[in-house]
N, C-alpha and C positions, 0 to 999 in steps of 0.2 A: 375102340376106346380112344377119345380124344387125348392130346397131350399137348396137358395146361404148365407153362409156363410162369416158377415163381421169382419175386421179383423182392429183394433181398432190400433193407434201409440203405445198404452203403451204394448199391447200384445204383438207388434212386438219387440220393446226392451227386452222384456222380452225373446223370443226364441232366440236374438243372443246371450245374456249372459249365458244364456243355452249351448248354442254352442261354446259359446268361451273357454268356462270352461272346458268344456270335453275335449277341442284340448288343454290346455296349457301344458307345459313340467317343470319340475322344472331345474333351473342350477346346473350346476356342475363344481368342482376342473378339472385342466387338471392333468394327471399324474405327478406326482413326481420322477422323478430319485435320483440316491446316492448323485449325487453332484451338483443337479440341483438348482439355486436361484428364480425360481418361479414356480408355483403351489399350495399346500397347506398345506405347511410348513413341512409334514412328511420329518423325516428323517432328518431334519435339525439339527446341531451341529456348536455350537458358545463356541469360547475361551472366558475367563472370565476375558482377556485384552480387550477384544471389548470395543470402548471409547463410548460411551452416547451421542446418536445422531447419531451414524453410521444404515447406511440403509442397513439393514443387509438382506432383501429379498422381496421380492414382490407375492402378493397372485394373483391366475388368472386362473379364470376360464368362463363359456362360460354361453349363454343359450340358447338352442334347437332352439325355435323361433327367437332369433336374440336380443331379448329384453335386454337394457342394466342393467348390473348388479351393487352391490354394495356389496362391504364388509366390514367385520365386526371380530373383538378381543375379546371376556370373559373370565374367570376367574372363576375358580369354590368359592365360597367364601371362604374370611378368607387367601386365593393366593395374592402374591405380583404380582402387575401389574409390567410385566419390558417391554414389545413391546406396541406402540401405531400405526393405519396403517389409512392410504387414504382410505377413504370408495370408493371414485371412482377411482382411481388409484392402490391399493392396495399394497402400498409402506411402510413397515413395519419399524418401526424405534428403535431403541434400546434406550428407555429412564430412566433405574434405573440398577445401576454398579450392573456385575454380579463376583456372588462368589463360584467356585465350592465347595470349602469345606465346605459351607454352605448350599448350594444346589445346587446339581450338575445337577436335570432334574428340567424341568420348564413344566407344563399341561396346555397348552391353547387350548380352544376353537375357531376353526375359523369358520367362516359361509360367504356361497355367497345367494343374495336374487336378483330376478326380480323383484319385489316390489310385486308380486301374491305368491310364493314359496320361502320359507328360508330351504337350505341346510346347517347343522352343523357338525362339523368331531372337535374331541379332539385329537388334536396330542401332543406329546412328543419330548421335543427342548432339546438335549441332550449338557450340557456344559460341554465343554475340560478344563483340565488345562493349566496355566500358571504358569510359574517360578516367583509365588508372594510372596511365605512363607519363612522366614528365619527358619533356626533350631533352635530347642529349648531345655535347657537342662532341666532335669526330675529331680525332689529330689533331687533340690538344698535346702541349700550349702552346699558345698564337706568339710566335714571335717575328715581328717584319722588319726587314731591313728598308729604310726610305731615304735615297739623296737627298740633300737641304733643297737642291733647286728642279725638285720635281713637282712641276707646274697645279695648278689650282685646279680642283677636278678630278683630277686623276684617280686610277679605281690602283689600290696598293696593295688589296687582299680579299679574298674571298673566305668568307666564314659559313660553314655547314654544320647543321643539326638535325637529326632525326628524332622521331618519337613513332613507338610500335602501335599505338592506337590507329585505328581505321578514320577512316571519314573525318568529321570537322577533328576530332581529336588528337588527330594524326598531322596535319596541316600545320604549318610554323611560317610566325612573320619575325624577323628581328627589328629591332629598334635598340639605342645608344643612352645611356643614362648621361644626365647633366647632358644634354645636347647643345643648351647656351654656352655653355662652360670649355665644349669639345671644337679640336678642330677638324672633326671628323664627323661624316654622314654612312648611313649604308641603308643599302634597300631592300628597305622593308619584305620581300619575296624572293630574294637571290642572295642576301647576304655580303654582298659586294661591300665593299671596307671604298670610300674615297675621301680624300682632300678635300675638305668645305672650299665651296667657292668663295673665292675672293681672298686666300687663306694660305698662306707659306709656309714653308718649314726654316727654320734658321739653326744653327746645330750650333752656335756660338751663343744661343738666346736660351737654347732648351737641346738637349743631347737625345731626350726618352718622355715619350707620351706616351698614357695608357687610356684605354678604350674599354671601358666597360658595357658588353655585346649582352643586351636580353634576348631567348629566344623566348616566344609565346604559341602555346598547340591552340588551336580554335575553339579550345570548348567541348564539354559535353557532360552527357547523365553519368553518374555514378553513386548507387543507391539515392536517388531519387533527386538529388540534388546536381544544379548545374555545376558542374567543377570547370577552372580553367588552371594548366600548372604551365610552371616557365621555368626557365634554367638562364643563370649568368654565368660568362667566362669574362677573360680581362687578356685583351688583345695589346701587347708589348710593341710598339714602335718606336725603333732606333733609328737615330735619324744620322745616317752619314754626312760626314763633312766635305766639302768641297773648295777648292781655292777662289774665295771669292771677297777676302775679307784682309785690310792693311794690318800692319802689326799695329800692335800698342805696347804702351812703357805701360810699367807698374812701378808700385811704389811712389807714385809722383803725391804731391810738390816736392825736387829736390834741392835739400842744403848741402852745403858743406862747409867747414872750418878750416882755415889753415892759421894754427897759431904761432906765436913768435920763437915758441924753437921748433918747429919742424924743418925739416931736413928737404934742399934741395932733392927733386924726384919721387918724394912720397906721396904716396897715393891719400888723395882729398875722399872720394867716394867712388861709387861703381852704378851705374845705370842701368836698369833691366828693359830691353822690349820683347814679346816675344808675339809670332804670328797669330793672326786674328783666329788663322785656322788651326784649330787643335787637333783636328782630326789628324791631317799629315800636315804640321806643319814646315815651313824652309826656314832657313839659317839666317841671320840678321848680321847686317853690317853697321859699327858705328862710325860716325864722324863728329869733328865740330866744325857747326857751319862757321859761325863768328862770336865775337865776344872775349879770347882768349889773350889777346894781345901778345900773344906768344909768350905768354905765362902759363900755359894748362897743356895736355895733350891728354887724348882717350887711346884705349885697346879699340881697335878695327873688329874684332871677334868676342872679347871679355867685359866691353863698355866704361870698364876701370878709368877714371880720369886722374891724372896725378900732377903735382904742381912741380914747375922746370925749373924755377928761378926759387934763391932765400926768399924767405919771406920779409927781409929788409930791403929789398930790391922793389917787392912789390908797391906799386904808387898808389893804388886806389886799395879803398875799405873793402869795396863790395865789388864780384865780377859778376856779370849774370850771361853766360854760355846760355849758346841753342843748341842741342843735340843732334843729329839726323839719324834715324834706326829706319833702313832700306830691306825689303826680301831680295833674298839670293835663289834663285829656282837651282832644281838639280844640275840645269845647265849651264849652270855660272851666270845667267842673265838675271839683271837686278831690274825688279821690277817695282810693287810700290812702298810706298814710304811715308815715315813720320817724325813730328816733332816733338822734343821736350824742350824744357827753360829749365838750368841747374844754376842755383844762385850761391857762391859762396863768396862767405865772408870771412876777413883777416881780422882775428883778434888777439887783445893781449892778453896772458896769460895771470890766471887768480890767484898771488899768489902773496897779497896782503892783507889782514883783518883789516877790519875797522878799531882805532885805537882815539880814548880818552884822554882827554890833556887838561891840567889845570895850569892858575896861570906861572906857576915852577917849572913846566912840563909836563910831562905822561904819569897817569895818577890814576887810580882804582878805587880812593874812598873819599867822599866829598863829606862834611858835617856841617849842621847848620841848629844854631838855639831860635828858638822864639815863641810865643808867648801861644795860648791856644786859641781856638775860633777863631781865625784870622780872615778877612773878608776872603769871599768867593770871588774869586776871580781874580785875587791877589799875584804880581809872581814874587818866586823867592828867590831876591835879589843878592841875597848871600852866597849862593852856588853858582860861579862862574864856571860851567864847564863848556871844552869845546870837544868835536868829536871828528876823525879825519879817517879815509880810506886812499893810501895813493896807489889801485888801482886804477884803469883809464876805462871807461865807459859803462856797461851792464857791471862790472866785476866792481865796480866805485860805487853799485848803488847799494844799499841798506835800510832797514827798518830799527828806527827807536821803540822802546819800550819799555813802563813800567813795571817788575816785577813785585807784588807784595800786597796787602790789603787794597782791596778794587776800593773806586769812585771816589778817593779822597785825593789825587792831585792826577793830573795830566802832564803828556809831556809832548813840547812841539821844540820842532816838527815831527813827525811821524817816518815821514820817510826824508834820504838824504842821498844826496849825490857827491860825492868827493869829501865836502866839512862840510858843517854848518855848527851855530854856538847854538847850544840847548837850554833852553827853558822850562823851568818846571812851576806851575800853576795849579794855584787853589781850586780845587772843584766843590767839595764838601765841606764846608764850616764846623760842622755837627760832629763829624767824624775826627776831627782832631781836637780830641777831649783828653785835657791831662788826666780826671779819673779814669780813663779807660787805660790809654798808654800814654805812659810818661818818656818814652822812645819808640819810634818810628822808623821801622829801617826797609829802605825798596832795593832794590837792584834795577840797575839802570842797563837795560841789554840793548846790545847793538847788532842784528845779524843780517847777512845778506839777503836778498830779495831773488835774482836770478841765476846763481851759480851755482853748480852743481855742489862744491865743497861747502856752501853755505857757513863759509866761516863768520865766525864772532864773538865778540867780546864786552866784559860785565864789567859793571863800575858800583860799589857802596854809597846810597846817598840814606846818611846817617840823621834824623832831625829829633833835636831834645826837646822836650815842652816844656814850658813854663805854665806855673795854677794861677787862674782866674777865678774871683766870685762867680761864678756863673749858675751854679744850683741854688735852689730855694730847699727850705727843710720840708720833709716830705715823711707825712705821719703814715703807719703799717697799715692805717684803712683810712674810710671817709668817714668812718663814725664806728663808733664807739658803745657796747650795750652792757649794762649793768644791773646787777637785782641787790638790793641789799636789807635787809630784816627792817621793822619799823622800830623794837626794841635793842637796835645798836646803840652803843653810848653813842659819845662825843667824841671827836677824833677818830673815827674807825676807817680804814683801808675801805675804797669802794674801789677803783680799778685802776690800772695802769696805762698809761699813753708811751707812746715810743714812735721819735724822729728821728728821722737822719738826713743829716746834709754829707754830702760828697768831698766836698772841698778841704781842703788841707790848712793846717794852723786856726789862726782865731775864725779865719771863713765857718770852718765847720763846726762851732761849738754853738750848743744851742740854749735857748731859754724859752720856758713853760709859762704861758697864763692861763685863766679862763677869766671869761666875758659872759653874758649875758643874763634875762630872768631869772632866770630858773635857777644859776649860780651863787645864791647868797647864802643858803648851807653850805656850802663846798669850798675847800680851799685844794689849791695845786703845788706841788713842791716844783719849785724851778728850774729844778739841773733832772730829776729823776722819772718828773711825769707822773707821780703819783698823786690821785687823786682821792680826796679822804674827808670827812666832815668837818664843820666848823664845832670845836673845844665845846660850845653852848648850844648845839643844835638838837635839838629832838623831832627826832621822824614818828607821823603818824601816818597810815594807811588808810585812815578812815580821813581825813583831813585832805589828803595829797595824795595819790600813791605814781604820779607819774613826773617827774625833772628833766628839764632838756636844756644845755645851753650847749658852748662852745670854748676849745681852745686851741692856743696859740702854739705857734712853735715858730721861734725866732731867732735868724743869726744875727753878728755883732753887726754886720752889714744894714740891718735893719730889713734882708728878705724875709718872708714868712710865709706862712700856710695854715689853712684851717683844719678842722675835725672836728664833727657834732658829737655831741654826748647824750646818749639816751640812761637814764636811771629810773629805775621801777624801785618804787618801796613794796617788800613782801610783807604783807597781813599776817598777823600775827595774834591769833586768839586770842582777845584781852578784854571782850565785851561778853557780859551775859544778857541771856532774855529779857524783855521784860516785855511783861502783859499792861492791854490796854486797859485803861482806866475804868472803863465801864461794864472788866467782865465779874463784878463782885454776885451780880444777880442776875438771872435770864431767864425769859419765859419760853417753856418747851409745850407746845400740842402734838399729841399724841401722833406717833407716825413722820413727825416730822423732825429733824435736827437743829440743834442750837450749836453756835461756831464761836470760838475763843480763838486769840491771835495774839503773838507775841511776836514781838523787832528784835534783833538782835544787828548793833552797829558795827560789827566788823566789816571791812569791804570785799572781802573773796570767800567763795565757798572753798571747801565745806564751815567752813567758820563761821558763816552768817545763815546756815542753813539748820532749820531749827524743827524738832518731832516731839509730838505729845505725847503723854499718857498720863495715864488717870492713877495718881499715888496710893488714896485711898478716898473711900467712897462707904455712906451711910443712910441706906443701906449696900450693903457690897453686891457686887454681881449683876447690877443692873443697867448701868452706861458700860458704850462703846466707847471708843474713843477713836477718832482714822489720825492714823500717825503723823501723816504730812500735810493735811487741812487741820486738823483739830474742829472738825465737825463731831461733837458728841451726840449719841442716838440711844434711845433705847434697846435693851436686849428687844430681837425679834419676838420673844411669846409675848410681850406687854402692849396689849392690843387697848384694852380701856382702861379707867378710873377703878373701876371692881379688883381690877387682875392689882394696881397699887394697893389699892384698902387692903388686900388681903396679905399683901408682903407687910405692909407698919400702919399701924394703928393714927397716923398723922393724921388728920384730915383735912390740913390744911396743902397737904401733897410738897409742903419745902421741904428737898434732899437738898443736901452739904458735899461737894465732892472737893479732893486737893487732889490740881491737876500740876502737871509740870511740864516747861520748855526747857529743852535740852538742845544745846549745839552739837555739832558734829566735829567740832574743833578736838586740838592736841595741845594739851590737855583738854575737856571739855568741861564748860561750864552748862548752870542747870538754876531756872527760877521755880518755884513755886506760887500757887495761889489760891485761896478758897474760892467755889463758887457755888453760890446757891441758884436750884433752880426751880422754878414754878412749875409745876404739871399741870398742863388743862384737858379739856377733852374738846373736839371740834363739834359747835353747835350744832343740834339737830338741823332747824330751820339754816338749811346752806341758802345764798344768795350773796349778793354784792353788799347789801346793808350788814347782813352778819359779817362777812369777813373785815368788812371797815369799822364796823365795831369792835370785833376785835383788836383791829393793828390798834385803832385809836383809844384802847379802853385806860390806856393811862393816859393821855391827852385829851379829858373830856371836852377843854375849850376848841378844838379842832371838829370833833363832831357839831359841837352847837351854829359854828360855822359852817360848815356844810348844810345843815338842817334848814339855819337860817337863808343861803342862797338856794334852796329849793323852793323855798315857799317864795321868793320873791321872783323866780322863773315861772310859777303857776300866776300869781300877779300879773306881771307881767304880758304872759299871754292871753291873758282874761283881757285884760285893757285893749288891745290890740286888735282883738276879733270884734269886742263892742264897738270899739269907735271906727272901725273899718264896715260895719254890719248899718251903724247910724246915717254914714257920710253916704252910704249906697243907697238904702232908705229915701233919705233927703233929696238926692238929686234925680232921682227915677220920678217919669210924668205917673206911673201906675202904681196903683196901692195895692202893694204886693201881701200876698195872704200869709197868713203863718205857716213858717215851713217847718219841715218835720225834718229833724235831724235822724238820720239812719248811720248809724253806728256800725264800721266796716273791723272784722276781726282780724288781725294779721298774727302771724305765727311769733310769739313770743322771742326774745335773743335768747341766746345763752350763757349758762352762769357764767362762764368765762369771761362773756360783755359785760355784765351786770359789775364784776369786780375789777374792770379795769375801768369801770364810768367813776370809780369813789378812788381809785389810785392818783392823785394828782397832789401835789404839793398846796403845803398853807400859802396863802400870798401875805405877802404884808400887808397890801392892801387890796381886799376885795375888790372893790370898785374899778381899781385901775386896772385889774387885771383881765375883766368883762367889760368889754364895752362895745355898744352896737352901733355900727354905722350909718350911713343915711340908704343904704340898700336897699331897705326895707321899702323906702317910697316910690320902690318899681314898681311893687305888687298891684296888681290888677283887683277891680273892685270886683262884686260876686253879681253886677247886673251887666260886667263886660261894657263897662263905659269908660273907656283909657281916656276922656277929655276932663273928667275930675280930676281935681288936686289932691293929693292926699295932704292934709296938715302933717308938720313936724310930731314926732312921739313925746311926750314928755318925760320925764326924766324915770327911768324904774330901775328896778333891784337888779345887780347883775344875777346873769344867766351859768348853769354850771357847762361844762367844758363836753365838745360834742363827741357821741360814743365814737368805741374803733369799728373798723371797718373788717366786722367778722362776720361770719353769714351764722343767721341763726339757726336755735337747736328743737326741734318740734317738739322735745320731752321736756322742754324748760318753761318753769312757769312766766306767765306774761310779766309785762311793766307799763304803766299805764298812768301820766297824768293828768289828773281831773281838772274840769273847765267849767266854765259857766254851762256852754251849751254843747256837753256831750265830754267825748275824753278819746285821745290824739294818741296813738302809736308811737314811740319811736322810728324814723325810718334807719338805719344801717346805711349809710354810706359808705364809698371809698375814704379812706383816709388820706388826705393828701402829705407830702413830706414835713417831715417837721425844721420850724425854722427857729432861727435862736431871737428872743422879743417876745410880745404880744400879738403880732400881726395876724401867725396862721391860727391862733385863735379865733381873733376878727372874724376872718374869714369863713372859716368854718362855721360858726355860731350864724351868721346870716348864712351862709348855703340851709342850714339848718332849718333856720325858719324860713327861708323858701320855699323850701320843699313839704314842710308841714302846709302851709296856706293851699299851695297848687292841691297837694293831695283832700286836704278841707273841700276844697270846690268839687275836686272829682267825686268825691262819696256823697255830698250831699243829692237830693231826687231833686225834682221839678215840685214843685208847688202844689200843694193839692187840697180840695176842702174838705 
């Protein structure tokens, strides 16, 4: 019997894991290229502008079996993490700013794993430069020391800069800001510092230059853009001094004084020189070369110059010494040298004012009377003063001057030297006015000009005025306005005037007139100004209401002066209404208003300003009345003759109304008046003859004239076409046929024309007021033979006046007058302006019948049998 081996679940697990293990493969990186961005990062190189967060590569690789992989970043410890990557993706991110010059390679560890096999590889991520570093300078700060006489050209420093970037970035040129300005060059590649050519140093001119040194890197990318950075420093150069330079004085121009009490040996002044060279300077010796007359001597070492002799000894005003100031080298050898000029002068001592003298002696208050506005340019010869200084030279001299109200006198001379006698002079006339000041008082000063003590001394010049007529009376305006009632009695207060003259005693007392038109109600009080009506005078407003004349204001002297006088009389409600004569009766057509009017003679409103209404009225309730026209109207329902009949039984339609004008005045007056009015109704048949029958229907002799110059206008033109039809007939070779008159219809005017053809005034005399001129004998015959005469017209009716110039109405019935041989349209023309005469009648009237004739031709046909 065989022996079958059994084979358990967990056995069997157990031999495929066996199996699988043997067959698994570990993963692996794909190859890397030079400039490839996935695989396993060998060979990789990143600029150290890379921004943080840029996805700088991707790791990727496979696994034999298919199985998907993950990856993975480390760090050997104590390494700065700067990539972080997708374990599944293997998307590597740049997360910590890189720095080449800080570290230029970066050691990471990458690894791929199947989750069975972890593959690890340490590559090397090589960082580029960017143009991030400015230059920097080394063994700062620049400080040189430079001899004055180290020659032009010379190289006096070298200046160094580095910058950590590679290539152009890394490169540096300097160059010197303000180079015009500098007395310094360097070059541009080595930094060498030298002395412009052509160019010194003087240490007595300028001690300390400074150099302002740019360096500049070459250039380069940094994120994306060309960068260039530079650095400045400031190069100190001190310039040593060297013996190359004479002394000099300071302080110059020198003076000195020796006054009349100093003391034999005292020192006048002290002279300074000291060597040119500051650096190390030498010691100075003084002397006097000449000029001294063995009157002066100087300190050899201190430059002190002091005077040897009194100063009553000395014989001349002024010495003028040369100085000599020599170098002393450390070795007692004297080597170069220079000159000053010290000028002094002997003067005597300031030590008396300037003093006033009248002619008693020495005197402080001078007084003078005289009269006011005294010529310009007067002097005043009352004031004998004179004025003295007995110092001797500068100390002797002095300024005068007026102290006190400027521009009204002057004082000469101005300036003085030892004495002089003083004059005092009118300047301002104006200004010495006894009403303003009736004393005048200056101060007369006298002070020195160049001494230090500027002593001096004052003098009172006292002047009393005397009064002049010299003002005119002079009233409080140029005119004068007044209102005063027109119901003032007689004698009443209208206004007050008020002068003044200046002047003192009888000068200044005044007296009052008035003068002129206007003046003869008015009288003036003489001494008060009061201006008031004449005893008999009565003011009216309606009469007069405006006075103007003028008055006087005169002093005993006989000066004067004027002032207008304006006076208004005030209106004063005293007039009542009164209505026109002709409003006892009025004819009203229905629809339309009848107007009453009353005057009221006051001359200002509201006083002449006058409102109607209607008192009483029979029947009541049926006029309007408008308060400030006095147009009376029917109530609105009172449309016909029906709608009255049935309010009163009249039938002759007279209502009676008492209407009243009333003023607006204080108190207010009030007329009354009856007025009867006619009621009509507007004719059916409207046209131009109805409405002038109406206006005219109480002026019948006005219609018979008109009636009468119509029918002598049909006349008229009857005449005028026959014997123009006859003369044409006659002179024609052809025996023209009967013509047929064709009658042309034209659009009728409207009512409006029709009623302003009958609106014209009665003339006095017809005849004169129509008359036709010789125009007419232009007219051309109807066979167009313009070498006929037309004979003169004989005498006919005047013509009535020609329509206005309104364009007709096609719903208006025609107008049409009749003829022998047919019947003529009005034509509408423009109306031309109206002029004052007969004339534009004239004229119009023949355009008129010009134009009728031409239009006659044009409508008639051709002949026909």
């Amino acid at each position: 019997m065989k022996h079958v081996r059994h084979f358990t679940p967990s056995l069997f697990l157990s031999l495929v894991r066996v199996c699988l293990v043997q067959a698994n493969y570990a993963p692996y990186f794909f190859d890397n290229g030079a400039r490839s961005t996935n695989g396993n990062m060998a060979l990789l190189s990143l600029s150290e502008d890379t921004p943080v967060g840029t996805h700088v590569y991707t790791l990727n690789g496979t696994d034999p079996e298919g199985d998907p992989v993950t990856y993975d970043l480390t760090y050997e410890a104590g390494s700065r993490r700067y990539f972080s990557v997708d374990k599944n993706l293997g998307n590597v991110t740049l997360i910590k700013e890189l720095d080449r010059e800080k570290e230029d390679e970066i050691e990471v560890i990458v690894s791929i794993s199947d989750g069975l096999s972890t593959v690890s590889e340490k590559v090397r991520i090589l960082v580029t430069d960017a143009n991030d570093e400015s230059p920097e300078f080394i063994n700062t700060p620049y400080i040189v020391e430079v001899p004055e006489n180290t020659p032009s050209s010379s190289s006096i420093f070298k200046i160094e800069a580095v910058d950590k970037d590679t290539g152009s970035g890394g490169s540096i040129t300097y160059f010197l800001q303000n180079i015009h300005a500098n007395k310094f060059t360097i070059d541009r590649h080595s930094g060498v510092l030298r002395i412009k050519t052509g160019v010194t140093l003087d240490y007595e001119k300028s001690r300390t230059h400074f150099a302002v040194v740019v360096a500049k890197d070459g250039g380069g990318k940094l994120r994306g853009d060309n960068k260039v950075f530079s650095a400045t420093t400031t190069v100190t150069i001190n310039v040593q001094d060297v013996q190359d330079t004479p002394p000099m004085f300071i302080g110059t121009p020198y003076y000195g004084y020796v006054y009349e009490d100093t003391l034999a040996g005292s020192e006048v002044l002290t002279v300074v020189a000291l060597d040119g060279d500051r650096g190390k300077p030498n010691s100075i010796h003084y002397c006097i070369v000449n000029g001294s007359e063995g009157s002066f001597e100087i300190g050899n070492t201190t430059g002190a110059i002091s005077v040897v002799k009194s100063p009553n000894q000395l014989k001349k005003e002024v010495y003028e010494l040369k100085v000599q100031a020599s170098e002393v080298s450390q070795e007692g050898d004297i080597s170069e040298h220079t000159f000053a000029m010290v000028t002094i002068r002997v003067v005597d001592l300031n030590n008396h004012p300037p003093t006033f003298y009248g002619e008693n002696g020495p005197q402080n208050r001078f007084e003078l009377t005289m009269y006011e506005h005294p010529p310009e340019g007067e002097i005043l010869r009352g004031l004998k003063i004179t004025v003295n200084d007995s110092d001797q030279g500068a100390n002797a001299k002095f300024n005068l001057r007026l102290v006190g109200p400027g521009g009204i006198f002057r004082v000469v001379p101005q300036t003085v030297l030892n004495e002089a006698q003083v004059t005092i002079i009118v300047e301002n006339s104006a200004a010495i006015d006894y009403e303003k000041f009736k004393v005048l008082t200056f101060k007369l000063l006298a002070i020195e000009v160049n001494t230090p003590e500027k002593f001096s001394s004052t003098a009172d010049i006292v002047i009393r005025l005397l009064d002049t007529n010299d003002n005119v009376p002079k009233f409080s305006s140029d005119y004068y306005i007044a209102r005063i009632p027109e119901n003032s009695p007689g004698g009443s207060n209208v206004v007050a005037v008020t002068a003044t003259d200046p002047d003192s005693g009888l000068w200044g007392e005044i007296k009052y007139s008035i003068y002129g038109t206007g003046a003869d109600l008015f009288l003036i009080h003489p001494s008060t100004g009061i201006i008031y009506t004449q005893p008999w005078a009565v003011l009216d407003a309606e009469v007069n209401s405006k006075y103007n004349f003028y008055v006087k204001a005169e002093d005993t002297d006989g000066k004067y002066s004027l002032a207008e006088v304006f006076i208004t009389v005030l209106d004063v409600n005293d007039h009542s209404p009164e209505f026109n004569e002709n409003i006892q009766e009025k004819t009203m057509i229905i629809g339309s208003p009848v107007k009453i009017e009353a005057i009221d003679q006051d001359a200002e409103e509201p006083n002449n300003i006058v409102d109607y209404s209607i008192m009483q009225a029979d029947p009541a309730n049926v006029f309007d009345i408008d308060q400030s026209t006095g147009e009376i109207k029917l109530k609105s329902y009172i449309r016909s003759l029906d709608i009255i009949h049935n309010i009163t039984k009249n039938k002759d339609c007279i209502w009676s109304l008492v209407v009243q004008a009333k003023d607006r005045g204080s108190p207010s007056f009030s007329t009354t008046a009856v007025l009867k009015i006619d009621i009509t109704e507007e004719t059916l048949h409207k046209g131009p003859m109805a409405a002038f029958l109406m206006q005219t229907k109480d002026n019948p002799m006005k219609a018979l004239g008109v009636l009468a110059g119509v029918m002598g206008i049909m006349v008229l033109i009857t005449i005028m076409i026959s014997t123009a039809m006859f003369w044409r007939n006659k002179r024609s070779n052809k025996i023209m046929p009967v013509r047929r008159i064709i009658k042309k219809r034209q659009s009728p005017p409207s009512r409006a024309v029709r009623m302003e053809w009958l609106k014209f005034k009665r003339p006095s005399n017809a005849a004169e007021k129509f008359v036709i001129e010789d125009d007419v004998k232009s007219l051309h015959n109807e066979n167009s033979n313009n070498n006929i005469q037309v004979p003169p017209m004989p005498p006919s009716a005047p013509l009535p006046p020609p329509p206005p110039a309104l364009a007709p109405r096609s719903d208006a019935p025609g107008w049409r007058v009749p003829t022998v041989s047919g019947s003529l349209t009005p034509k509408h023309v423009i109306k031309p302006p109206k002029k004052k005469g007969h004339s534009s009648t004239h004229n119009a009237l023949v355009s008129e019948l010009k134009m009728r004739f031409e239009k006659r031709n044009a409508t008639i046909g051709e002949p026909h049998i």
